[in-house]
C-alpha positions as CSV (number, residue, x, y, z in Angstrom):
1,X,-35.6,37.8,-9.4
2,X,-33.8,35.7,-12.2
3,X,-30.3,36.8,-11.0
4,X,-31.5,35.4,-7.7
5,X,-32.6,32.0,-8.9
6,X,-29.2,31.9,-11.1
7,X,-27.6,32.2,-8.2
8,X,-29.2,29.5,-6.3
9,X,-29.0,27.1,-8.8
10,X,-24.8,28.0,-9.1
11,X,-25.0,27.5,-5.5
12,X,-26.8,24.1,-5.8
13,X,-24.1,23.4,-8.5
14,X,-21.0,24.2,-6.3
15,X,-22.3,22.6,-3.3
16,X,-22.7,19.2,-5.3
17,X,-19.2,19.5,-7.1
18,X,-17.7,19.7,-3.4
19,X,-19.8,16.5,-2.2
20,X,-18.9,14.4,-4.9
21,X,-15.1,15.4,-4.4
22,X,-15.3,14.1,-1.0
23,X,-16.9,11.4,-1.8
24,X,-14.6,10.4,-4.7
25,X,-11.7,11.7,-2.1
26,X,-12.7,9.1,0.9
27,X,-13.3,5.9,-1.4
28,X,-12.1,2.5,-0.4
29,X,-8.8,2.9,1.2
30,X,-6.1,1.6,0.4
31,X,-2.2,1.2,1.3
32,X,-0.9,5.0,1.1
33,X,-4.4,6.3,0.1
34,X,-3.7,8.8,2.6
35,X,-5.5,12.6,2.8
36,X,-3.4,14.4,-0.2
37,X,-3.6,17.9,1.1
38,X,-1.9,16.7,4.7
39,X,2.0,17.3,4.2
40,X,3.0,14.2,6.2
41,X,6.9,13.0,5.3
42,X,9.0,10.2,5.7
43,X,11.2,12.5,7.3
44,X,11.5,15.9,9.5
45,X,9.0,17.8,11.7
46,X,6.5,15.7,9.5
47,X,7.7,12.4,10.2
48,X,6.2,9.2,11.5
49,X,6.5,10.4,15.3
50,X,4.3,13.5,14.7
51,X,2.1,11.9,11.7
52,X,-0.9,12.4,14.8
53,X,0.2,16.4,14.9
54,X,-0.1,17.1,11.3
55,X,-4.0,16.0,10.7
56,X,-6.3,15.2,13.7
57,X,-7.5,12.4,11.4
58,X,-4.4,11.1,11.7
59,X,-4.9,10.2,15.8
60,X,-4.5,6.6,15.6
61,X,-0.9,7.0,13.9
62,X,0.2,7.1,17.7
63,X,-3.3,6.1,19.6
64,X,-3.9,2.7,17.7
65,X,-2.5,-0.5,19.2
66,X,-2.9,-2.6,16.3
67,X,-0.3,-0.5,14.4
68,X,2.0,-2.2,11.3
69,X,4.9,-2.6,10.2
70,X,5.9,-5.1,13.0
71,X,8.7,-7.3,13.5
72,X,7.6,-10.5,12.9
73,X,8.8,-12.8,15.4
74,X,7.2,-15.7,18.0
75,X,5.3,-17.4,15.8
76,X,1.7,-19.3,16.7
77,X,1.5,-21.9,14.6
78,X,-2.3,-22.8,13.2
79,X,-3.4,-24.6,10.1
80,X,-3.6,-21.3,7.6
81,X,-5.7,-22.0,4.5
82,X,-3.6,-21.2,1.2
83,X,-4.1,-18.0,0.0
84,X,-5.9,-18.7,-3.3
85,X,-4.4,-16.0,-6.0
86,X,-6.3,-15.6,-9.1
87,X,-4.1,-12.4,-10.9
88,X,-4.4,-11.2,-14.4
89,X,-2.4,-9.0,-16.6
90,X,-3.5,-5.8,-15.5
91,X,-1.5,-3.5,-14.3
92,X,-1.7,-0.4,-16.8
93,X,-1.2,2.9,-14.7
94,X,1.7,3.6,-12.8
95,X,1.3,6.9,-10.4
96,X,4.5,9.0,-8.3
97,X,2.3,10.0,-5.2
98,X,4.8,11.7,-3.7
99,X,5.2,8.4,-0.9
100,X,5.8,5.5,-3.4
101,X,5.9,4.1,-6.3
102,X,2.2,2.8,-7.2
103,X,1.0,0.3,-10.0
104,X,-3.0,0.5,-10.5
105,X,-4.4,-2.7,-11.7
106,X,-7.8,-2.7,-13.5
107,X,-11.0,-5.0,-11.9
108,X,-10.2,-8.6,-12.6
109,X,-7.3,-9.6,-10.2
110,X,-8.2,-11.0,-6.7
111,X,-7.5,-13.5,-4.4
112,X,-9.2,-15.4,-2.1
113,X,-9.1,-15.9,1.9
114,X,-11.2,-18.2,3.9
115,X,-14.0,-18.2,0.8
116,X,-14.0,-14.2,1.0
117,X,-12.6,-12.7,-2.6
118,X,-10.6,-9.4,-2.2
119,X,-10.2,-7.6,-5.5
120,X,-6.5,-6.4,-6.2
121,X,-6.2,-2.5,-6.4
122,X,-2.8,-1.9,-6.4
123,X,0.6,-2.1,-5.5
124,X,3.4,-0.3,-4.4
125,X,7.0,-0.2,-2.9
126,X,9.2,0.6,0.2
127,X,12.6,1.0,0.5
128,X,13.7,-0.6,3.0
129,X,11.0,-2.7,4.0
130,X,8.7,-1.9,6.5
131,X,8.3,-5.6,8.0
132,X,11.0,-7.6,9.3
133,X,11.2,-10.9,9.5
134,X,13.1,-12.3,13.2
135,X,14.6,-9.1,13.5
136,X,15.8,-9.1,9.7
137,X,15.2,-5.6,7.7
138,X,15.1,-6.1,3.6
139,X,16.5,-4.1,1.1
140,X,12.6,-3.8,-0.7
141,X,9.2,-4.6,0.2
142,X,6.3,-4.7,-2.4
143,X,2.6,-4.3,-0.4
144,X,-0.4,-5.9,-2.9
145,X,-3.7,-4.1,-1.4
146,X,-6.7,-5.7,-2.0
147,X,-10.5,-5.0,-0.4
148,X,-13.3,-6.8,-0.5
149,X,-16.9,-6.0,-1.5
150,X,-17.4,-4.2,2.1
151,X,-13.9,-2.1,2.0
152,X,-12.1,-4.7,4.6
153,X,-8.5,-4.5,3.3
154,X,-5.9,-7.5,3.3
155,X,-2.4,-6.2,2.3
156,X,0.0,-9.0,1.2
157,X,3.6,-8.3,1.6
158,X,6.5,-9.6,-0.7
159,X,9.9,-9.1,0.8
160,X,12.5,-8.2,-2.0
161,X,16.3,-9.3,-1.7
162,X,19.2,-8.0,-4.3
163,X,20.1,-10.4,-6.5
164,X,18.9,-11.1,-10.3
165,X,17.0,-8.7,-12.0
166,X,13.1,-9.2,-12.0
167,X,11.8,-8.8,-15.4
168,X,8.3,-8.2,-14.2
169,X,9.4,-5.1,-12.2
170,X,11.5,-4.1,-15.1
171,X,8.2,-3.6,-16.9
172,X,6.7,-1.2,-14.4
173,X,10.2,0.8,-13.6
174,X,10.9,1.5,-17.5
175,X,8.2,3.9,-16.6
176,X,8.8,5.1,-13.8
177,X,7.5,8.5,-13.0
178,X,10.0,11.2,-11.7
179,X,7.8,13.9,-10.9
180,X,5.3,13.8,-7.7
181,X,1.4,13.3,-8.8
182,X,2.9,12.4,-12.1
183,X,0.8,9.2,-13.7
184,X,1.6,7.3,-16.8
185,X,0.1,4.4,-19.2
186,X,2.6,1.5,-18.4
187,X,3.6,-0.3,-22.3
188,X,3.8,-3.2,-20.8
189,X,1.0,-4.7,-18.6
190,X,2.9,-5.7,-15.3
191,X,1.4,-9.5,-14.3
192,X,1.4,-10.0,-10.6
193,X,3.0,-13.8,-10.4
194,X,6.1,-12.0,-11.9
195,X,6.3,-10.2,-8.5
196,X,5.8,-13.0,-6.0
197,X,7.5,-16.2,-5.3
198,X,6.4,-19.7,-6.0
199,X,6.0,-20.7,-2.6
200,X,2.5,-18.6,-1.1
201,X,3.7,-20.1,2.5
202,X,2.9,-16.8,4.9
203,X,2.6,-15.0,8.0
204,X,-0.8,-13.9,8.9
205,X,-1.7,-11.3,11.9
206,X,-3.8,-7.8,12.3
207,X,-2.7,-4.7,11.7
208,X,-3.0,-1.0,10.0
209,X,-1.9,1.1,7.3
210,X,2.0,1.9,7.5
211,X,0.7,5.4,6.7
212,X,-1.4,7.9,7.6
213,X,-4.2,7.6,8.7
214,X,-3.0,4.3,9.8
215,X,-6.3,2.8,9.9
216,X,-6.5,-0.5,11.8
217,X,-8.7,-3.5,10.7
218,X,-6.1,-4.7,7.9
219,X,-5.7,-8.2,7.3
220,X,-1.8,-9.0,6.8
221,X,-0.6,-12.0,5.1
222,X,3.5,-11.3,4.8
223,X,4.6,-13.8,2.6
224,X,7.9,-15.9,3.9
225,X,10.1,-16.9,1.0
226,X,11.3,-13.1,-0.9
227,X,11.9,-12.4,-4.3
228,X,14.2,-11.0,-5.9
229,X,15.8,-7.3,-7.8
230,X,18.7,-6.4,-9.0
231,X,20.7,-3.9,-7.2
232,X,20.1,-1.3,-10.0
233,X,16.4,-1.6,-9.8
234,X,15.9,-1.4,-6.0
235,X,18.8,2.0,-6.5
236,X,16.5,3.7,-9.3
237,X,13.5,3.4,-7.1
238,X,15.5,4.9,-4.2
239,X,16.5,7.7,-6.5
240,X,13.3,8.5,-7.8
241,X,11.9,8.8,-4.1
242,X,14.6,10.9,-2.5
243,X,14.3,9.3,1.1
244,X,13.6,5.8,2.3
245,X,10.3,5.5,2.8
246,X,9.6,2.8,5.6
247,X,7.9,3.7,8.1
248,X,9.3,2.6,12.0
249,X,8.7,-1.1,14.0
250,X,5.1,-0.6,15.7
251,X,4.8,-2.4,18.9
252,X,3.1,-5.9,18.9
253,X,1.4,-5.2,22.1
254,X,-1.1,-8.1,22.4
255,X,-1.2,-9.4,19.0
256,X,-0.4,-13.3,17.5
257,X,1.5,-13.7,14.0
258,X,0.1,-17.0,13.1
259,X,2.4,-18.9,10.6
């Protein structure tokens, strides 16, 4: 009789370990928060054309038609509110997932769209970018993910072009991790407004996830005027990943990029 209820109450214990994985596993989303233990790649049988092959719950990597990156291109214009940016210092943890190079920013940083606040949660890079502006590929692009308090996500997108080195990304690349799933304490916080350009002027349309499971319902807002990295810091990046990791142009279908 006791080894039976010992038993049930290990049973009771295992069975709520494994719900509060998942449920820690399938928190807010964010911008290559993708399933861990699905071997998607950049490149290879694994690449973006079979990213819908490798995990059923990654169907709308090739069913969606809201999918990002696009080119952006044929422009609506509209009267865009200002993007309303209210970043701290913050960014401690820098993480190697294996996709990108990601920079974890404690609660604090937000910014604000149309009187909705979306905290900051994190950003990362690409190489090359994934967006293009009028046709135009860049040699970086930096994606800041933010969510609001009901989990919609709005992804703003800083194109990078080589030229003087950015100290602020100097801070997070001393750094940088080489291994895959390796995660350290940054020395220096990394503040945000090092990373984006004076001028918040952007691009604004619907779109997705670049990676799986390329969820749709993602509020873009690309800025327009880049930033800039030296050669040597966009190269060391490149290095540590291996592979470019951009994802292909996604068709606009019906969609408006409203500038």
């Amino acid at each position: 009789m006791l080894k039976k209820k010992i038993m049930v109450v290990l049973a009771a214990v295992f069975l709520a370990g494994n719900v509060a994985a998942e449920e820690h596993h399938h928190a807010v989303p964010t911008e290559d928060h993708a399933e861990h233990h699905a071997h998607w790649a950049y490149e290879g049988e694994n690449g973006p054309a079979n990213w819908d092959k490798v995990d059923p719950k990654f169907v709308t990597c090739s069913a969606g038609k809201n999918q990002s990156p696009i080119n952006l291109t044929g422009f609506t214009k509209a009267e865009l509110q200002p993007i309303k940016f209210d970043y701290q210092v913050g960014g401690d943890e820098i993480v190697n997932n294996g996709h990108t190079i990601q920079v974890n920013f404690a609660a604090g940083s937000a910014i604000e769209l149309n009187g909705v606040r979306y905290a900051l949660k994190q950003f990362h890079a690409h190489v090359p970018s994934e967006n293009q502006i009028n046709g135009k590929s860049f040699p970086m692009e930096f994606h800041f993910v933010h969510a609001d308090a009901a989990g919609n996500l709005a992804v703003v997108g800083v194109m990078v072009e080589e030229g003087a080195e950015n100290l602020g990304l100097d801070k997070a690349w001393k750094a940088i991790p080489e291994q895959v799933d390796e995660k350290l304490t940054l020395r220096e916080n990394v503040f945000d407004e090092e990373l984006m350009p004076k001028d918040k002027a952007y691009y604004r349309f619907n779109g997705s996830l670049t990676t799986p499971p390329c969820s749709e319902g993602v509020t873009w807002l690309v800025l327009k005027q880049p930033i800039s990295a030296s050669k040597e810091q966009i190269e060391h990046f490149a290095h540590v990943m291996h592979h470019h990791n951009n994802r292909p142009i996604q068709p606009l279908n019906a969609r408006l990029i409203v500038e």
